[in-house]
N, C-alpha and C positions, 0 to 999 in steps of 0.2 A: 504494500500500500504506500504510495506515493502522494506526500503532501504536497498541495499547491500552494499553499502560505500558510500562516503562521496562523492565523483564525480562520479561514478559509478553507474549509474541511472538503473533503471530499466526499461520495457518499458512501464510500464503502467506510470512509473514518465513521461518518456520523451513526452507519450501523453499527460499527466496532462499540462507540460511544452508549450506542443505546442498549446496546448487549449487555457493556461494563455495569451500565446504571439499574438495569434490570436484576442482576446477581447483586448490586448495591442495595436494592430493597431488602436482599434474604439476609446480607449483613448486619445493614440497619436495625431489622427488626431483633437481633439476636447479639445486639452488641452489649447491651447492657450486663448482660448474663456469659458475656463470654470475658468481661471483666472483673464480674463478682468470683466467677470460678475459675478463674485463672486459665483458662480453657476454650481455644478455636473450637465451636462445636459442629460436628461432625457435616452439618448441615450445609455450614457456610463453604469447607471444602468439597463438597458434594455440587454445589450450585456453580464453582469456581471450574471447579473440572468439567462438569456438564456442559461449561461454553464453549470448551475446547484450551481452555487459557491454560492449562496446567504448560502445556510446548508452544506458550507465548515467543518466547526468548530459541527455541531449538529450531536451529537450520531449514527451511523446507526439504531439503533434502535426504536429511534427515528423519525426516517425519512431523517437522513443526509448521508451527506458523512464522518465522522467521523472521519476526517483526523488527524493526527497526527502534531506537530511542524514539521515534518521534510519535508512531504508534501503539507505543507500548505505554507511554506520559498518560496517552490519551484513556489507557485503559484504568492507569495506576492512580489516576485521578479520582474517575469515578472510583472504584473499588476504594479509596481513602475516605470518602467521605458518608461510606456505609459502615465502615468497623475502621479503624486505625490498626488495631490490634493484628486482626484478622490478615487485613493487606501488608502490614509491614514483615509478617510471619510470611505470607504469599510469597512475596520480593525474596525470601532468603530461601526460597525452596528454588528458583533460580541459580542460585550462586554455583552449587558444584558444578554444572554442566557450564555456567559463563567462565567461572574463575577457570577451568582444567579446558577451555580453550585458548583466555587468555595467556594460559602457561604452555601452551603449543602441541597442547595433547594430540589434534586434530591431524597434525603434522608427523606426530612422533609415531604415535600409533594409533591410526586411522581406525581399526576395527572395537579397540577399549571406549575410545571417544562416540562411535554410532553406540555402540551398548548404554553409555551414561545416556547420552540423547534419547533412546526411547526407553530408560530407566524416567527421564523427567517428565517425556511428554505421557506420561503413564502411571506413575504413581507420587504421593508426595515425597516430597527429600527437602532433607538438611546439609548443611556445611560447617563441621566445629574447625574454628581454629585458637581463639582468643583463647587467654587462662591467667589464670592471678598472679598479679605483680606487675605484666604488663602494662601499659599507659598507650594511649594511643597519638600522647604528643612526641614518645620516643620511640619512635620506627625499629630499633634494635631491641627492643623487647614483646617486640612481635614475633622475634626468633620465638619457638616452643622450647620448651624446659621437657617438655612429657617426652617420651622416646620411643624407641623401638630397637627389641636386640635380634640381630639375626639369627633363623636360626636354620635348622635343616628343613630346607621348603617353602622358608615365610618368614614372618616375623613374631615376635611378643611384643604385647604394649604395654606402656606403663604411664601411668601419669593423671593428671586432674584437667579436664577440657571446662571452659568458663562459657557463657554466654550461649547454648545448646539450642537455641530457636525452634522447634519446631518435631527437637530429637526424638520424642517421645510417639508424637502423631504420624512420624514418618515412617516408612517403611525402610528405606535406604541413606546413607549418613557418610559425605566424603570427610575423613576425618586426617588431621596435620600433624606429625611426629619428625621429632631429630632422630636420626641415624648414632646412632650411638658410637663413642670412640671415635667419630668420624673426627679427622684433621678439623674439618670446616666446618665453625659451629651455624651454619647458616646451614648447612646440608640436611635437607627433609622429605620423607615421601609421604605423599596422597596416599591413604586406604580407604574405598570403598567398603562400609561397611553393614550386615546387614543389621538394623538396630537392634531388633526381638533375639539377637544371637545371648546364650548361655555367658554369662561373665562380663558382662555390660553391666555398671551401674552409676543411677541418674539419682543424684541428690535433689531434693525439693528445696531448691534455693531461690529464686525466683518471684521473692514476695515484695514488690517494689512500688515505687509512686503511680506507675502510668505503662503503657502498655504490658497490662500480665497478662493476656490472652495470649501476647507470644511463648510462653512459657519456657523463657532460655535458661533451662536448669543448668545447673555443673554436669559431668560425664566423669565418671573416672573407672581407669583402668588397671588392671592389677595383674599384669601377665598372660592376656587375652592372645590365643594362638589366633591368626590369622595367614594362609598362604600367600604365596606368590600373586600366585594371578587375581588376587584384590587388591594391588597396589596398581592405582592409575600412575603414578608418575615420580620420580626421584630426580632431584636436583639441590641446586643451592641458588640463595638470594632470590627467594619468591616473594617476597612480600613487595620489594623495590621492584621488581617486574610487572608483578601483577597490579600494584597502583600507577604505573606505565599503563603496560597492555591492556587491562581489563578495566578501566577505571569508569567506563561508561559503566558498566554492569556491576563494578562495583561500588559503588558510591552517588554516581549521578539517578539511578533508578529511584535513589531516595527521597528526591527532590520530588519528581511526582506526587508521591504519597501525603508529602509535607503538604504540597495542594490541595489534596484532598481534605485534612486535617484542617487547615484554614479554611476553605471553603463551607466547611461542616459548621465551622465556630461562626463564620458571618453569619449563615443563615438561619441557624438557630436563634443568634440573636437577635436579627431584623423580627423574624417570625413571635419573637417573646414582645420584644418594644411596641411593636403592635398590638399586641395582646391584651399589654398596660394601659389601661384607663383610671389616673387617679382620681380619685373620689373627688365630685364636686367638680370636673375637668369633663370636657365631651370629648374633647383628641386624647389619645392616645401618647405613650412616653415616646415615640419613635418623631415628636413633633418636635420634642424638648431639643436646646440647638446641640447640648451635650451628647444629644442621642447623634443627631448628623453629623456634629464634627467625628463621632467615633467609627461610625459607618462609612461613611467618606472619606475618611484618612486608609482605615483598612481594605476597602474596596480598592484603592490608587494603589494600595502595598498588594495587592493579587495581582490585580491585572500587571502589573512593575513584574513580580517575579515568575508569572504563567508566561511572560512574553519572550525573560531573558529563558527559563527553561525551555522554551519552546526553540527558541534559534537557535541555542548551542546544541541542541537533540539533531537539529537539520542539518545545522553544519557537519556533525558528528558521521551522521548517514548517507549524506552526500560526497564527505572527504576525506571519512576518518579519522581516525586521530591524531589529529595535526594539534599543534600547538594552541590554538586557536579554539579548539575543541576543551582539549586537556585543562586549560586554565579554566578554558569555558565553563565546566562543570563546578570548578569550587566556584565562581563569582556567582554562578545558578543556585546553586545550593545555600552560599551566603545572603544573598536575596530572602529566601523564601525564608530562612532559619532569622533572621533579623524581623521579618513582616508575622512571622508566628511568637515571637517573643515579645513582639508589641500587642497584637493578639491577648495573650496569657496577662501583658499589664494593665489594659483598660477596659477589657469587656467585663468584668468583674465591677468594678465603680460606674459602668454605663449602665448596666444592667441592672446594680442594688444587689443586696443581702440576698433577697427572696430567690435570687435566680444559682445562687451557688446550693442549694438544695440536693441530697445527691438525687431525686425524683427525677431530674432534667439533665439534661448532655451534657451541659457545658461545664459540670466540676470533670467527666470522664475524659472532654475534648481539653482542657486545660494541662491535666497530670500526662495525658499523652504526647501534646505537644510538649512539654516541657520534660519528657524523656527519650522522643524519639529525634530531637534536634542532637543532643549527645550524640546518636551515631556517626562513628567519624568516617571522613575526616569533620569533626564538629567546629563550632567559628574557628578558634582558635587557628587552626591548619587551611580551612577556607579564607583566612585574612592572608596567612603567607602566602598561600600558593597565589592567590590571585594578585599579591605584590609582586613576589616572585615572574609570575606571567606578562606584568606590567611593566618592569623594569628591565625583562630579558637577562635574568640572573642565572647561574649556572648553580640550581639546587645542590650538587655534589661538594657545593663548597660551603654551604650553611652549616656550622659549624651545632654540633649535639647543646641544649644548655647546661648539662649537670656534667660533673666529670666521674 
């Protein structure tokens, strides 16, 4: 699907659109409850896959719908503004099959990489890499600490995986280990793993401010045999690659969602202000000028960051990842993550006391937005990169800040 501009849909977008939005209702309706339980429920993945979106992101060639950023915004939008939860979990059942292209799997070994692919476009999946101690303003402790020792046929695992998205609902889980002994502590291989396997276990950690529907529990491992041919891929220095190579799919697909999340919070709240008729008053609070200027500051802050994510998605799919792209995605991403943090400050005093109530969206759409902007690269890494972008700086020389 090929966009003619940037609001200018086409019609096979506007049906994509209306598809998205249509599975946004089964969201919608089950978001509340997939918050209180900490819990995608069963449903909303049911509704998800029954569009065909599970092999959004996989090759056609493969067997997908081989969507582009720009069509995929389109989907990730809608599906944000039915569950947050629900879609930001969606987005990572993606990653094994983006991330182990990005790493050259497709290339390496062409028939491991068609298996992930119709592993995605067929059932759900997770990708563990993150674990505790890491930081995600220090890129060198994204290296794993957890390992793997070789053995006769395969490997053993060992170690504690942090941030598990989706581990438990999935059936399939590409998961990140250092090679042990190895000279090079950057040296790691992908295992494909099945979750429901014997000597897997998932701690219930995952009790947090704002998207628990994702339920990124811990993973740890304790000498779990695994063969050979469940390691998709071994090398060293993936992390610096894959925010290279893969950065559209891993990081800018974020940006979407955050749309959706914003989008949910304006309209809810137009929809409340209206509602408001104070006593002795015939208009409505949406008349009050505090209600406009809130409305109308945040509306300017949507449309501002649906337009820069929308160009850098086209440039992306038109050219690549060209530089132009690459930066493109943090100043996208910093966009939307500045217009949702303004969001979370004033709808709250536009709205009054009564509307923070847990009965109504907006305390669920608040704790969400203000945890899934964290996801990095979070401002902090979206300010440099897009300095870095602006100033045509050579990142290899930004020097670490802690010694």
């Amino acid at each position: 699907m090929k966009p003619n501009g940037l609001t200018d849909l086409s019609p096979e977008q506007i049906r994509l659109q209306d598809t998205a939005r249509e599975v946004a209702q089964v969201l919608k309706k089950n978001a509340d409850q997939a918050d209180r339980e900490r819990w995608v429920p069963p449903e909303n993945w049911e509704a998800i896959k029954s569009a065909g979106f599970y092999g959004a992101l996989v090759p056609k060639a493969y067997g997908g719908l081989g969507m582009g950023m720009f069509d995929y915004g389109l989907m990730m939008e809608q599906l944000g503004q039915g569950c947050s939860g629900t879609a930001m979990a969606f987005n990572m059942h993606q990653m094994s099959m983006s991330l182990m292209k990005g790493a050259g799997l497709k290339t390496i070994n062409k028939s491991k990489f068609a298996h992930l692919c119709e592993l995605t476009a067929n059932n759900l999946m997770s990708a563990v890499a993150s674990e505790p101690g890491g930081s995600s303003l220090i890129y060198s402790t994204f290296n794993p600490s957890s390992y793997v020792e070789i053995v006769d046929g395969g490997y053993k695992l060992y170690g504690r995986k942090q941030f598990g998205t989706n581990f438990e609902a999935s059936q399939y889980s590409m998961v990140m280990f250092h090679v042990k002994d190895s000279s090079d502590l950057t040296e790691s291989v992908f295992l494909l793993l099945d979750t429901k396997m014997d000597g897997i276990k998932v701690e219930d950690t995952w009790d947090t401010l704002g998207l628990r529907a994702t339920r990124s529990n811990s993973v740890v491992f304790d000498g779990l045999y695994v063969p050979e041919d469940q390691a998709l891929i071994r090398g060293s220095n993936y992390f610096q690659s894959l925010l290279q190579n893969a950065s559209a799919e891993f990081y800018h697909t974020f940006s979407s969602v955050y749309l959706g999340i914003l989008t949910a919070m304006i309209d809810w709240a137009k929809q409340y202000l209206l509602s408001r008729v104070p006593r002795g008053y015939a208009l409505p609070m949406a008349y009050h000028p505090s209600s406009l200027q809130t409305i109308g500051m945040l509306a300017d802050r949507l449309d501002q960051a649906r337009l820069i994510i929308r160009q850098v998605s086209l440039t992306y799919d038109r050219y690549g990842n060209t530089p132009e792209a690459f930066y493109g995605f943090a100043k996208a991403k910093l966009s939307i993550t500045n217009a949702l943090m303004e969001a979370v400050q004033i709808l709250p005093s536009a709205c009054g006391a009564n509307s923070l109530y847990n009965k109504n969206a907006l305390p669920r759409l608040i704790r969400d937005a203000m945890v899934a902007t964290v996801m990095p690269p979070h401002m902090y890494q979206e300010r440099e990169l897009a300095a870095v972008g602006s100033m045509g700086l050579d990142m290899s020389k930004i020097h670490p800040p802690l010694s």
